[in-house]
PALO-728415 format. One record per residue (C-alpha): x, y, z. Coordinates in steps of 0.001 Angstrom, whole numbers, plus 500000, padded with zeros to 6 digits. Example, Ala and Ser with C-alpha at 12.3 -4.5 7.8 and 13.67 -1.06 7.14 Angstrom:
2
+--------+--------+--------+
!      X !      Y !      Z !
+--------+--------+--------+
! 512300 ! 495500 ! 507800 !
! 513670 ! 498940 ! 507140 !
+--------+--------+--------+
END
This chain:
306
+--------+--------+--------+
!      X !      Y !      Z !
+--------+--------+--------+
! 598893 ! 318539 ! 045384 !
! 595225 ! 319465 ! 046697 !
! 594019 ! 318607 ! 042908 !
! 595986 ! 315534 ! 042805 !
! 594328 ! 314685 ! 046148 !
! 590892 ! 315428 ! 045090 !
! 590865 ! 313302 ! 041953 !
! 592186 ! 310441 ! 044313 !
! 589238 ! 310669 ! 045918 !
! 586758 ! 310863 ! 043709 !
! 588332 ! 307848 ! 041876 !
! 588206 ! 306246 ! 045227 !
! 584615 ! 306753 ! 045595 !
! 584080 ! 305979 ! 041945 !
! 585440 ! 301984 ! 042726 !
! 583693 ! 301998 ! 045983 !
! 580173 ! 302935 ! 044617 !
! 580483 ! 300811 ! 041324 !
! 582724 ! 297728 ! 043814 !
! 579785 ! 297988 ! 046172 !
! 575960 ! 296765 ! 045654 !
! 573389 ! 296567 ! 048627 !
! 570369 ! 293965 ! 046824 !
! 566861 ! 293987 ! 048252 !
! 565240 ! 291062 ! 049903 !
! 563495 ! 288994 ! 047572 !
! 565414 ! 290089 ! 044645 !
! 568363 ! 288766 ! 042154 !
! 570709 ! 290390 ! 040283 !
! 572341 ! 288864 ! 037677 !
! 576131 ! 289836 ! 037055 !
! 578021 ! 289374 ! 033933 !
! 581795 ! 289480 ! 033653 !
! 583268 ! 291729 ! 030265 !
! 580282 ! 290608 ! 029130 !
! 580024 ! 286930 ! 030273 !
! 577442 ! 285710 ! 032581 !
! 579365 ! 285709 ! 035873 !
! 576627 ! 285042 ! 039085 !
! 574001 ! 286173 ! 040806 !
! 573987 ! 288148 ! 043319 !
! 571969 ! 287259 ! 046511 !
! 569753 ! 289778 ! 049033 !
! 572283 ! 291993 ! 050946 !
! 575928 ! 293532 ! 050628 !
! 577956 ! 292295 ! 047693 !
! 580861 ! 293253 ! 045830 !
! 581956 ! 293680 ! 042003 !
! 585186 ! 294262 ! 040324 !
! 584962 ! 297958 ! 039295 !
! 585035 ! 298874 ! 035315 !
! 584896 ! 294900 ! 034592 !
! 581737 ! 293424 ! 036619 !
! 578289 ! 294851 ! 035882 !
! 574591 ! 294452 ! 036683 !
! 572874 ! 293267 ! 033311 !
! 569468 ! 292123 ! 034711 !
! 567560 ! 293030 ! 038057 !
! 564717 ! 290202 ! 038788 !
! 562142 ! 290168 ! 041474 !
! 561436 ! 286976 ! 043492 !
! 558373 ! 287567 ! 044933 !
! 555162 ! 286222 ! 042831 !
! 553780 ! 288680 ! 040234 !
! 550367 ! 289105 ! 038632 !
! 550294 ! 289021 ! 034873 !
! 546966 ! 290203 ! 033049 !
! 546810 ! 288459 ! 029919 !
! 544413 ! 290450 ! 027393 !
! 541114 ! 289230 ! 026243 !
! 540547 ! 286832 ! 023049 !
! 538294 ! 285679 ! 021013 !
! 538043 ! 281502 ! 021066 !
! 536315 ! 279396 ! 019137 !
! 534454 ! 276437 ! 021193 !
! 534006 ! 273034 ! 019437 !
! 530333 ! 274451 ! 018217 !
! 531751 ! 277051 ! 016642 !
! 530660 ! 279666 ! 018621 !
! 533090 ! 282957 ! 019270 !
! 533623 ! 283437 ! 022964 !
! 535858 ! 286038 ! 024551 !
! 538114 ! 284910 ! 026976 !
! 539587 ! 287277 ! 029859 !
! 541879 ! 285969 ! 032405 !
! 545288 ! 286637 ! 034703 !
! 548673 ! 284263 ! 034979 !
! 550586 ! 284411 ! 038494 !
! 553870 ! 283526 ! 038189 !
! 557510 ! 283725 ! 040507 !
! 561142 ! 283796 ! 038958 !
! 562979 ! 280532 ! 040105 !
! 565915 ! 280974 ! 038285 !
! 567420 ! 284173 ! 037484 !
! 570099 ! 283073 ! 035123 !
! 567128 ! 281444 ! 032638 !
! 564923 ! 284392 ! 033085 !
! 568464 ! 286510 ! 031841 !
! 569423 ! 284432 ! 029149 !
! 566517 ! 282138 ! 028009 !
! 564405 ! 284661 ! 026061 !
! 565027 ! 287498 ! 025025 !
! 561276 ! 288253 ! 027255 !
! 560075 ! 286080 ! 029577 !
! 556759 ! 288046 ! 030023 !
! 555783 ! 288313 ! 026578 !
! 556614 ! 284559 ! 026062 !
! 554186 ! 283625 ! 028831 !
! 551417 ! 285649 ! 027668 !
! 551828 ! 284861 ! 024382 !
! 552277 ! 280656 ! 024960 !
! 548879 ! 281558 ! 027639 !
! 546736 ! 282842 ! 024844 !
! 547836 ! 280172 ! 022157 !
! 547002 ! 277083 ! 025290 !
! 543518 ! 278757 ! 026275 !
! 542143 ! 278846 ! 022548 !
! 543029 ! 275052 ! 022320 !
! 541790 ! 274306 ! 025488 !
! 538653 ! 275978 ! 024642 !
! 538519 ! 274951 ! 021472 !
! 538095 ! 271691 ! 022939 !
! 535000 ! 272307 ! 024479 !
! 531129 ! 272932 ! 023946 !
! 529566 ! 276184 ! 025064 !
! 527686 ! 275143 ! 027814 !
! 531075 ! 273492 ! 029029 !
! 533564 ! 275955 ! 029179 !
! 531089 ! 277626 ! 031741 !
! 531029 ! 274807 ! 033797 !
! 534546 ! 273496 ! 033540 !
! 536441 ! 276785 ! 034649 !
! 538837 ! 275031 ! 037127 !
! 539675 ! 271986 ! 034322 !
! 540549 ! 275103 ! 031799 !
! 542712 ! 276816 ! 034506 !
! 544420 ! 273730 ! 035491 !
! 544824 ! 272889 ! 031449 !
! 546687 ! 275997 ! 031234 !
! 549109 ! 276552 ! 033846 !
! 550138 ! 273097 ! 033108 !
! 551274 ! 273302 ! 029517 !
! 552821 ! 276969 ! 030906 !
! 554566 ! 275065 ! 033351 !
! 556367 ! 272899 ! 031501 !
! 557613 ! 275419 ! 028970 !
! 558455 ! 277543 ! 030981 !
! 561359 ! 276011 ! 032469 !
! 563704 ! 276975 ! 030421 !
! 562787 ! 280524 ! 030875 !
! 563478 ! 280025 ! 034546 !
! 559672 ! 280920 ! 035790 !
! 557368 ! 279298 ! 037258 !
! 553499 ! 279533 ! 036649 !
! 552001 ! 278993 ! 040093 !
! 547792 ! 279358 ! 038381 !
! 545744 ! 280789 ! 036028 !
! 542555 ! 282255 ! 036649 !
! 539826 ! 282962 ! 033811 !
! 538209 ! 286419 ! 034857 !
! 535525 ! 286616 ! 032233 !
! 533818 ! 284140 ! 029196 !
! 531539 ! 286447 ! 027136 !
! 529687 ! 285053 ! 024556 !
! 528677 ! 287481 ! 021583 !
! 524744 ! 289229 ! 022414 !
! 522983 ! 287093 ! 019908 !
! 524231 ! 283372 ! 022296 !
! 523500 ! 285377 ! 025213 !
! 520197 ! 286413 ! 024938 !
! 519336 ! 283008 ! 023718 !
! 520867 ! 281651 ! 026919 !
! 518592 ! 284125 ! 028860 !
! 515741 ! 282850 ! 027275 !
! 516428 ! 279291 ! 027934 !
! 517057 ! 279939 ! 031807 !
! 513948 ! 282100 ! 031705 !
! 511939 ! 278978 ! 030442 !
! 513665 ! 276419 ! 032396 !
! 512534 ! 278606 ! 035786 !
! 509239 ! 278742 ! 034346 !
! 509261 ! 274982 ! 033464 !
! 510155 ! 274426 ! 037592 !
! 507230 ! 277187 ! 038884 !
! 504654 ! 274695 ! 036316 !
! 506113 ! 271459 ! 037861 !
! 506509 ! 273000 ! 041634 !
! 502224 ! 274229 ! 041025 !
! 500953 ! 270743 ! 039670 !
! 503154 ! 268823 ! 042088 !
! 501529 ! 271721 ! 044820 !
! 498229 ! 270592 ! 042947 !
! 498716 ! 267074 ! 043245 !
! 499290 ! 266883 ! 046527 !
! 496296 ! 269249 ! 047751 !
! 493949 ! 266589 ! 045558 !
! 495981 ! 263562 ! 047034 !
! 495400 ! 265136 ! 051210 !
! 491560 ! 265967 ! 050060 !
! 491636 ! 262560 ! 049057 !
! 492870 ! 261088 ! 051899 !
! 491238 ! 263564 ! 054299 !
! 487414 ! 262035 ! 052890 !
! 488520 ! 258586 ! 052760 !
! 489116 ! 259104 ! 057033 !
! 486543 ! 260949 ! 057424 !
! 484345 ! 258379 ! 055884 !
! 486100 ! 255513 ! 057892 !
! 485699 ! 257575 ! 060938 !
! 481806 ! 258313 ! 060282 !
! 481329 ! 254331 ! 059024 !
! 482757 ! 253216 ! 062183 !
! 480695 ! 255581 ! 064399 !
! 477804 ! 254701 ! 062880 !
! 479009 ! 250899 ! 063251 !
! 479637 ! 251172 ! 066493 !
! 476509 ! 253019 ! 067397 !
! 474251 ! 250051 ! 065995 !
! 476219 ! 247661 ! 068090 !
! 475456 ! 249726 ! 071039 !
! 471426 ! 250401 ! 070058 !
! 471324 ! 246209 ! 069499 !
! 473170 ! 245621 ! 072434 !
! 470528 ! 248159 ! 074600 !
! 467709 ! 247094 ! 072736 !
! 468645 ! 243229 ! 073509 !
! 469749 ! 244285 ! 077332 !
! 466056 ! 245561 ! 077439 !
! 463961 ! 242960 ! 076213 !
! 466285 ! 240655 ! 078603 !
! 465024 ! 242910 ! 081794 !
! 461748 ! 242786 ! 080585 !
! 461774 ! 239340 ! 079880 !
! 463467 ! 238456 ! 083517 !
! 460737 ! 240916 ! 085074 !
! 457889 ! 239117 ! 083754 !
! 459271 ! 235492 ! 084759 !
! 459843 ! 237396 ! 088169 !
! 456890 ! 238708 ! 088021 !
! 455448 ! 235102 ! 087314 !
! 457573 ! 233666 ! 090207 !
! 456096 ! 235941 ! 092486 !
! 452370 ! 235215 ! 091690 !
! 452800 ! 231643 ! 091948 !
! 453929 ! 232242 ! 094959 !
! 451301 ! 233889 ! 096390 !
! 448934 ! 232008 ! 095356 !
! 450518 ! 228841 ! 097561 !
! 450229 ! 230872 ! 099959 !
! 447182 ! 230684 ! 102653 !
! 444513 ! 232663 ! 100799 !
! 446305 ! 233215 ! 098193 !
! 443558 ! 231285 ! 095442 !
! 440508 ! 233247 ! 097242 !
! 442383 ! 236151 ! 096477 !
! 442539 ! 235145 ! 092553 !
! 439442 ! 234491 ! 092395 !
! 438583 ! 237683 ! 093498 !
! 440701 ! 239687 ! 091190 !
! 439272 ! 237293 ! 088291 !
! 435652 ! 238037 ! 089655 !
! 436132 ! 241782 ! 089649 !
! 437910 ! 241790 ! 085992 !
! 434692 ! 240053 ! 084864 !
! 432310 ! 242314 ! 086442 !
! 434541 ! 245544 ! 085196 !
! 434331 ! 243768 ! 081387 !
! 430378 ! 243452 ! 081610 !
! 430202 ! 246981 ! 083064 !
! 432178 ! 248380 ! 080175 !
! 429897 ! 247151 ! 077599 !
! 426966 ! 249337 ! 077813 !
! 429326 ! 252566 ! 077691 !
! 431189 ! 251726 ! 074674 !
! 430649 ! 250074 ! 071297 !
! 432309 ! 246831 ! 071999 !
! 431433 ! 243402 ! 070431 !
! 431968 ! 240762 ! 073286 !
! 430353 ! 236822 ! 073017 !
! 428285 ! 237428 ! 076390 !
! 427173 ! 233445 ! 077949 !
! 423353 ! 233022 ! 077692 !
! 423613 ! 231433 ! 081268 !
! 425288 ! 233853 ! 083968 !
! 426268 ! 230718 ! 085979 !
! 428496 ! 229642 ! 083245 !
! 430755 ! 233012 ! 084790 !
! 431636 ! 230836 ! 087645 !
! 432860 ! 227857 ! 084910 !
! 434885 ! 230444 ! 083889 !
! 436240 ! 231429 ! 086619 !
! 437035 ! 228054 ! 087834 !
! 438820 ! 227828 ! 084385 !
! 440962 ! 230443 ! 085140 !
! 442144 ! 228872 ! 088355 !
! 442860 ! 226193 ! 086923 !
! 445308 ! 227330 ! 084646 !
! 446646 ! 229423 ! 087241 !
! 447458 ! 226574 ! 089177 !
! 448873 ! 224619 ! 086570 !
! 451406 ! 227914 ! 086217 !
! 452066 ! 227366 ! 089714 !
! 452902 ! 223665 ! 089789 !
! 455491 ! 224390 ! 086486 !
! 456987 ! 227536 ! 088557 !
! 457422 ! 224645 ! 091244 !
+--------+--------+--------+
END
């Protein structure tokens, strides 16, 4: 009876452990029915008719990285360029990914591969450098739609590497090394061109300042010059003003005649110490005639002061 018992038991735990399956979170297992697709079994504790439900395929939900191995592409000028890049992708429907080919992986890299050499075969060179973002959006849409029917979806692509061969490369090199160079010669002349253009400028002020300095310094000697010969000029008519003046006043022709009597006597006295040639009257009394001359133009100075 204690055999019989025992072999119960272990049949018992047999069904339990093959009735019973615990599935992780963010995983799908797909269940198949003597041999027929059955369901899928969801995240937590599920149970299976023993000996006639199994567990043909195990999927994970969560998004996985897929590194799709380098090629060589040919660009639309012919030139061989090796392509690297990865393919993210998340199982949507585990019953597709189970029964809608025989590998869903291998189809993916394989249809990623075949959609990158078009894409890149539809490009120049230079262009596949600069349109990285058009060639991963290129491919995860033509993945995308295939891949429907394997139940997956291709959330991006993203290209890792482009190597050209050594030969393209180099040649590159060189024409970004003369390009730089070509901006250092433009950045110097410009640098050149503007030094010349602020020397330029920097004479032409300095020649307007000096013009105008000088400019305005001849205004200011004519305007001194003219301010002088005014004061002298209004001096001497004051000068005049007072004389006539004095002279209507009592006295005042006695006292010219005296100053025009002692300027005559100081001229003859002068003549026997230097060498001067002076038209001397024969007749001394003729120095009174002059004199009297003298006073009379005097006093015709004083009637036009009047």
């Amino acid at each position: 009876m204690e055999a019989v018992f025992i072999v119960i038991l272990v049949i018992a735990a047999i069904f339990v452990v093959r009735s019973l399956k615990v599935v992780p979170q963010q995983n799908a297992w797909v269940v198949e029915r003597l041999g027929k697709y059955h369901g899928t079994l969801t995240p937590g504790l599920n149970i299976l008719v023993p000996f006639i439900d199994r567990v043909a395929y195990r999927h994970s939900l969560k998004e996985i990285p897929l590194d799709v191995p380098s090629q060589v592409c040919i660009t639309k000028d012919n030139t061989q360029l090796t392509v690297d890049g990865i393919l993210y992708f998340q199982v949507t429907d585990p019953m597709r990914a189970s029964y809608g080919a025989s590998n869903y992986i291998v189809a993916i890299t394989q249809l990623a591969q075949t959609t990158l050499r078009s894409v890149i075969g539809k490009m120049e060179l230079d262009k596949t450098f600069e349109e990285r973002t058009a060639i991963n959006t290129a491919v995860v849409n033509a993945l995308d739609e295939a891949a429907l029917n394997w139940g997956v979806k291709v959330l991006r692509y993203e290209i890792k590497d482009l190597t050209p061969p050594a030969a393209i490369l180099h040649a590159m090199q060189a024409q970004i090394t003369a390009e730089r160079e070509k901006r250092a010669l433009i950045a110097a002349s410009e640098g050149r061109r503007q030094e010349q253009i602020n020397i330029a400028t920097g004479e032409r002020e300095a020649f307007i300042a000096r013009s105008e300095g000088e400019k305005q310094a001849e205004i200011n000697n004519a305007q001194g010059q003219a301010a002088a010969i005014v004061a002298v000029a209004e001096a001497n008519a004051d000068a005049i003003r007072k004389v006539a003046q004095a002279i209507r006043e009592p006295g005042g022709e006695q006292a010219v005649q005296l100053k025009v009597a002692e300027k005559a006597v100081e001229a003859y006295s002068q003549l026997a110490q230097k060498n001067n040639t002076m038209i001397v009257p024969g007749n001394m009394t003729e120095v009174t005639a002059l004199i009297a001359s003298a006073m009379a133009v005097i006093k015709q100075s004083g009637g036009g002061a009047r």
